[in-house]
C-alpha positions, -999 to +999 in steps of 0.1 A: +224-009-127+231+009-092+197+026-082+215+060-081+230+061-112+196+049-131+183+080-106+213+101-118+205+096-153+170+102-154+176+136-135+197+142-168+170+133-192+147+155-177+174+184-176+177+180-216+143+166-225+117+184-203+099+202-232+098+174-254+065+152-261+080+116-253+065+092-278+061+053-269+083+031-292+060+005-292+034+022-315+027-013-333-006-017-315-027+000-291-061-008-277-091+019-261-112+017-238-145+035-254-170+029-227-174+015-192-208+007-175-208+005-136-240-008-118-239-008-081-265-026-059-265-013-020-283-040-001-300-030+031-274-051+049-250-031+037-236-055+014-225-036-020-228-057-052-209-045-082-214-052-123-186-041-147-189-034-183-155-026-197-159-019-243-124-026-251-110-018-292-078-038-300-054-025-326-027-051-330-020-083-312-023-088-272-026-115-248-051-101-224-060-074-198-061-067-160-081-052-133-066-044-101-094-033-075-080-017-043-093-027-005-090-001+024-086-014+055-114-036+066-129-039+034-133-072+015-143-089-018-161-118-025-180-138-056-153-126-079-168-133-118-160-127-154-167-134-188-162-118-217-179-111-254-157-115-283-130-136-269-123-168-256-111-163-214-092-175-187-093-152-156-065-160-126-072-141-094-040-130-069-038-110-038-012-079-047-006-056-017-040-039-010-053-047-041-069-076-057-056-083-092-074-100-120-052-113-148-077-122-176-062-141-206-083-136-240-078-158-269-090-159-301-101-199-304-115-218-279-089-238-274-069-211-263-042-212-284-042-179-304-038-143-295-063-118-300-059-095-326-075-061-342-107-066-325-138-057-302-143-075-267-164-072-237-153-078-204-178-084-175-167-086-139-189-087-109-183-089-075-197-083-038-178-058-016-183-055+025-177-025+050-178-001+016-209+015+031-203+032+064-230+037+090-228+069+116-252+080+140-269+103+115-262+091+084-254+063+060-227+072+034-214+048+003-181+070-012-174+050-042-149+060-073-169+046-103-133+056-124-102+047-109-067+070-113-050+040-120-061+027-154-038+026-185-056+048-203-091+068-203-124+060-210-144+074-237-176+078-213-190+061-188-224+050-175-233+044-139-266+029-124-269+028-089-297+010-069-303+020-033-327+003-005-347+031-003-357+063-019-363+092+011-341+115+020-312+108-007-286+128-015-252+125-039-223+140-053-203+134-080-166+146-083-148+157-103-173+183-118-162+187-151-167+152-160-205+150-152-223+150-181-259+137-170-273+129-141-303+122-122-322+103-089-356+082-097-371+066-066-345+046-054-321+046-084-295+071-092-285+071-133-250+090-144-234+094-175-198+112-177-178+127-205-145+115-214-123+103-182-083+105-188-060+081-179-045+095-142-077+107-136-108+094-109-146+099-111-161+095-079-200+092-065-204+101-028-246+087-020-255+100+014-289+077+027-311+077+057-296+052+086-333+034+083-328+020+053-307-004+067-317-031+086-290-054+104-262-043+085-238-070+094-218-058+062-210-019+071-191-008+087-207+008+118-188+042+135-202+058+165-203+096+160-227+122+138-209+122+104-233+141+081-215+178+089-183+167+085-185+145+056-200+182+040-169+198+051-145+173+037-166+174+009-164+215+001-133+218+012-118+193-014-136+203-041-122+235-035-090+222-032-090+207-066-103+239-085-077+254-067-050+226-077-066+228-110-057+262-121-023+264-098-007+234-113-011+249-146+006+282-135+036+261-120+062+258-138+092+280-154+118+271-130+116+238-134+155+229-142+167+245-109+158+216-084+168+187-110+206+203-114+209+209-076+199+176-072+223+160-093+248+186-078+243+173-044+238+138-052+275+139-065+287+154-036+267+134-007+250+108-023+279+086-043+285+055-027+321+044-014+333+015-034+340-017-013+357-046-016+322-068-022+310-084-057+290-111-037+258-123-051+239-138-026+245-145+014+231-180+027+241-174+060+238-141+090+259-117+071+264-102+108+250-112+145+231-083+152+196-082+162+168-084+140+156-049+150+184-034+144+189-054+106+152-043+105+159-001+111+190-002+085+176-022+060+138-025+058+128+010+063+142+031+035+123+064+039+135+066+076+174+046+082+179+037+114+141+034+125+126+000+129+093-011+115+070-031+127+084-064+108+115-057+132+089-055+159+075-093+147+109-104+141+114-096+180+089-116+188+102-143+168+139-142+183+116-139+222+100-171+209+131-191+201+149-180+231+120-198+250+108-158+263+074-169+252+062-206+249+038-219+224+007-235+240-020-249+213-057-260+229-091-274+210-117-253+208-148-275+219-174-257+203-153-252+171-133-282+169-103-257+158-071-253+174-063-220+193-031-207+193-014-191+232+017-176+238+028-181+278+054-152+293+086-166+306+094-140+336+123-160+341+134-158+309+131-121+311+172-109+333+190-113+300+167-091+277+181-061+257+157-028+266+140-031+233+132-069+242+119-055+274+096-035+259+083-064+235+079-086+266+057-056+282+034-047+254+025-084+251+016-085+289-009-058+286-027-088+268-025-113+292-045-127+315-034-136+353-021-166+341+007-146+317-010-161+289-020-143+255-045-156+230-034-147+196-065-157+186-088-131+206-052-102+199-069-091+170-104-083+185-084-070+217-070-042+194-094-034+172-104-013+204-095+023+204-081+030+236-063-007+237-052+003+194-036+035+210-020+020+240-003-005+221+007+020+196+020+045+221+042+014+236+052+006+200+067+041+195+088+032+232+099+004+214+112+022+185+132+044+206+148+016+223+163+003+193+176+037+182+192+041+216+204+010+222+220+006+183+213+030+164+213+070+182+233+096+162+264+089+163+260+053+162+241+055+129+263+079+118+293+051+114+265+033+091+250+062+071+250+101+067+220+116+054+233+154+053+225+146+016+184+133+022+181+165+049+190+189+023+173+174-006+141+173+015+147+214+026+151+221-012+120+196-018+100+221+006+116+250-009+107+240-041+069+233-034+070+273-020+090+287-048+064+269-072+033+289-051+056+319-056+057+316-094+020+305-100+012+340-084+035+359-102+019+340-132-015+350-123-009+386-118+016+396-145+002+408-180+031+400-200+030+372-226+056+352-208+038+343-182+026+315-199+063+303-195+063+308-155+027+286-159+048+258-175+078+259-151+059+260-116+041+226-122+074+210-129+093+220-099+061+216-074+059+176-090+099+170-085+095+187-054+072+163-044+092+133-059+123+143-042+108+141-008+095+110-013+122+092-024+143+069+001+168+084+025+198+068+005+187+080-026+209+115-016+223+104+017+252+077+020+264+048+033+296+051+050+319+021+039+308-003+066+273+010+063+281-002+025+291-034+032+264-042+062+236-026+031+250-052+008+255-081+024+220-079+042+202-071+006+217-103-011+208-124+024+171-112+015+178-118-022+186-152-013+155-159+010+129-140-012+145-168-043+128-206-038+155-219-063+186-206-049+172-222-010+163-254-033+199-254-049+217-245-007+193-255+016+205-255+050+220-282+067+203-279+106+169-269+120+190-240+133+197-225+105+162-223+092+152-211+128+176-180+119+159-177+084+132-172+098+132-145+122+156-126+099+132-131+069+108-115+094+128-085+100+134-079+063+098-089+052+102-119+034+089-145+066+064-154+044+089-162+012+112-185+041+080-205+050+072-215+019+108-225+013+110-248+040+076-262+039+090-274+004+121-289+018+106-301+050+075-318+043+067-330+077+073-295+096+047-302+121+067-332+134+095-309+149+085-304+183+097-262+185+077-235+194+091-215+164+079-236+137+045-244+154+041-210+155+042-206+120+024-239+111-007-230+132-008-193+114+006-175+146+030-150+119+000-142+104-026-136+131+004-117+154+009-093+117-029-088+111-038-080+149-007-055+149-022-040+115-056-038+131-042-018+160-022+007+136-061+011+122-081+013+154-056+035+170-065+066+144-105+061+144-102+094+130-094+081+093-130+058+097-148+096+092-125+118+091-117+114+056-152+103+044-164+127+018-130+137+004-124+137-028-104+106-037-110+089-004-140+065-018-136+028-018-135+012-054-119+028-083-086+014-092-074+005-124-064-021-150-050-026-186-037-047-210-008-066-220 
């Protein structure tokens, strides 16, 4: 079903089922989670190791549960381990965005043939965590969500043990407030116990510790500013911020059908899609010859059309590569043994380059040495510096507006897509949050009985509010009819290179082609999915003597994506400290389930 009209219909349902209590049809069985346990060990290297106790109750037949814990940036996880009581196990451990997901199979024999059913079982999960605690000049901090938002469902109470290096000078927090039911700090060991946690809902330990306590911390993460005053600001001011949220979102309310109806009103006046004469499934080849960057803008970036990412930017680099822009050079480490990956600059490659290309060309010189030669290797460390992070990303934003000027400025994107639809939805969006503040006033100061009703509506409209402005661009804007058919076409072409089979069933015929699938798949973020493909079909890829595929086989793709992601990070040192102490900003937490 067309995105729009599943939207279209669900705008609908709330419309004529917003006070109704929805009740899950699959009421056959159910399980609980009646009690965690949590014990954190903070080694004086700042290594943080992690024990999970998770008491779930099984009503009806299931195949298991999962636990997804969520890495910020620079964090990792190590020593992953679980076992259960009560059930035979089988835990398979995958990489899922930012988060790393556990998928832990329970059966009843242990031959692992039957389900569990109607019964009690432990599940014990332990792991080591780095750059979780964070040292500043004046203070060592560990912010650390002991309950995630993201669970299933809630937990009936929960029991926290925490063990520190050292026992002087300790302070901590726990947040939200109204779940602490117990708490209390002897010598170097912090015990809590909570009430009951709802599903949606975090419970978070902020420990602040004396710098001294750790020697060599090669496993925190080290930032070079006083942090104690502001972590106390962030601190206040979000707790206030919650009691605040707490009582206004349940004054928000009454008006709560007003945004959903203009929303479907405008949606059928800007947002309907032209029909076009296109039923194709799939596209194995370049459904047009534009450049990636500009594929990239239209079709990879759905909260902003006609801006490129930076997979466009990597897809550049790609297309540079291939056009023999920049040349592959691979040397031996001696000390390592390993092989390093270079890219060489081709100046005389460089008369024919579009502006954007230009630009690509430039920032990649800023890394060079005299020779024009950059080591991907050594990019990553090169921009994990602030003022190199910031360069880099200052020259990135050049590069964006290149590829709007040169493809994609107002009126040309306008022959592709209008989004007078997505501009007013996001006006009413804003409106709506203001009108909700409005109303939770009113509902605060009125002594009449219905104000209960205003309380009810305001919440409503502030939460579709928010949805509406985060939804994607052509949600409420539109494609024109050759913006239709360019959307289309491009989205099966992915289709087709995100699918193994369907490359298995048509792969291509030349080196070309796969060359193309490449930097395309880049600019649509599926490389990854194309490499596989063809490391499937071609098993002897390092034989083919091209730069492009080299570049993949020696992990160039991925050590290019991870510096770039490094310099997004390093270039807004702010978010190392500036956040700490927030409530919600803690590493940990996550959630899980069952299924």
């Amino acid at each position: 079903m067309n995105v729009k009209k599943t939207l279209c219909i669900i705008l609908l349902i709330f419309i004529l089922f917003s006070t109704i209590t929805l009740v899950s049809a699959d009421d056959d069985r159910s399980y609980s989670i009646d009690q965690a346990f949590i014990e954190l060990t903070v080694g004086n290297n700042g290594l943080l190791h992690v024990d999970e106790i998770y008491d779930y109750t099984f009503d009806g037949s299931f195949n298991g549960v999962y636990r997804d814990i969520p890495l910020k940036p620079g964090e990792s996880i190590d020593n992953i381990n679980v076992t259960t009581e009560g059930a035979y196990s089988i835990t398979k451990v995958t990489d899922e965005g930012n988060n790393k997901h556990l998928k832990i199979y329970l059966y009843a024999d242990e031959a692992h043939t039957k389900q569990i059913s109607d019964t009690e079982v432990y599940v014990y999960i332990s792991y080591d965590m780095k750059n979780t605690v964070t040292i500043f000049n004046d203070v060592a901090g560990l912010q650390y969500k002991l309950w995630g938002e993201d669970w299933d469902v809630g937990v009936g109470a929960l029991t926290a043990i925490v063990h520190l290096p050292g026992n002087e000078s300790v302070t901590y927090y726990l947040n939200p407030q109204e779940y602490n039911s117990s708490s209390s700090l002897t010598n170097d060991t912090i015990s809590i116990t909570s009430n009951r946690i709802p599903s949606g809902e975090f419970y978070e330990l902020l420990v602040l510790m004396p710098v001294s306590d750790f020697d060599n911390a090669t496993y925190a993460k080290h930032v070079n500013e006083n942090g104690k005053e502001k972590i106390m600001h962030n601190l206040e001011e979000s707790v206030n911020g919650r009691n605040f949220w707490n009582t206004s979102f349940i004054v928000l309310g009454l008006l709560s059908l007003i945004s959903p109806i203009a929303a479907i009103f405008i949606y059928l006046k800007f947002g309907r899609e032209p029909k076009v004469d296109y039923d194709g499934i799939y596209e194995r080849e370049l459904p047009t010859n534009d450049p990636p960057a500009m594929v990239n803008a239209l079709i990879d970036n759905s909260q902003d059309i006609g801006t490129p990412n930076m997979h466009g930017f990597e897809a550049t680099i790609l297309d540079l590569i291939n056009r023999k822009v920049f040349e592959l050079e691979t040397r031996t480490d001696p000390n390592t043994n390993m092989k390093e990956l270079f890219l060489k600059l081709n100046r005389e490659k460089t008369n024919d380059l579009a502006i954007h290309e230009h630009t690509v060309f430039d920032i990649l010189e800023m890394f060079s040495d005299s020779h024009d030669i950059v080591n991907l290797s050594n990019l990553n460390s090169d921009l994990s510096h602030e003022s190199n992070a910031k360069l880099f990303m200052e020259e990135y934003g050049e590069w964006q507006q290149d590829v709007k000027h040169e493809y994609l400025e107002s009126e040309k994107l306008a022959t592709y897509f209008n989004n007078n639809g997505s501009t007013i939805m996001k006006i009413l969006g804003i409106g709506g949050l203001i009108l909700g503040i409005i109303i939770f006033i009113l509902g605060l100061l009125t002594n009449l009985h219905n104000g209960v009703y205003a309380i009810g509506g305001g919440i409503a409209l502030a939460i579709f509010s928010l949805i509406v402005m985060l939804l994607p661009e052509d949600i409420f804007g539109q494609w024109t009819e050759k913006g239709r058919l360019f959307y289309l076409k491009w989205k099966n072409f992915k289709k087709f290179l995100k699918d193994n089979s369907l490359i298995n069933e048509h792969p291509p015929e030349s080196i070309v082609i796969w060359k193309q699938y490449l930097i395309y798949g880049a600019a649509l973020g599926v490389a990854d999915n194309v490499y596989d493909a063809m490391k499937l079909q071609e098993k002897n890829m390092s034989d083919y003597d091209d730069d492009l595929f080299l570049y993949h086989h020696y992990g160039g793709y991925y050590m290019m994506h991870e510096a770039f992601r490094t310099g997004e990070t390093a270039a807004n040192p702010s978010s190392d400290s500036g956040s700490f102490g927030g409530l919600g900003g803690g590493s940990g937490g996550g959630g899980g389930g069952a299924f």
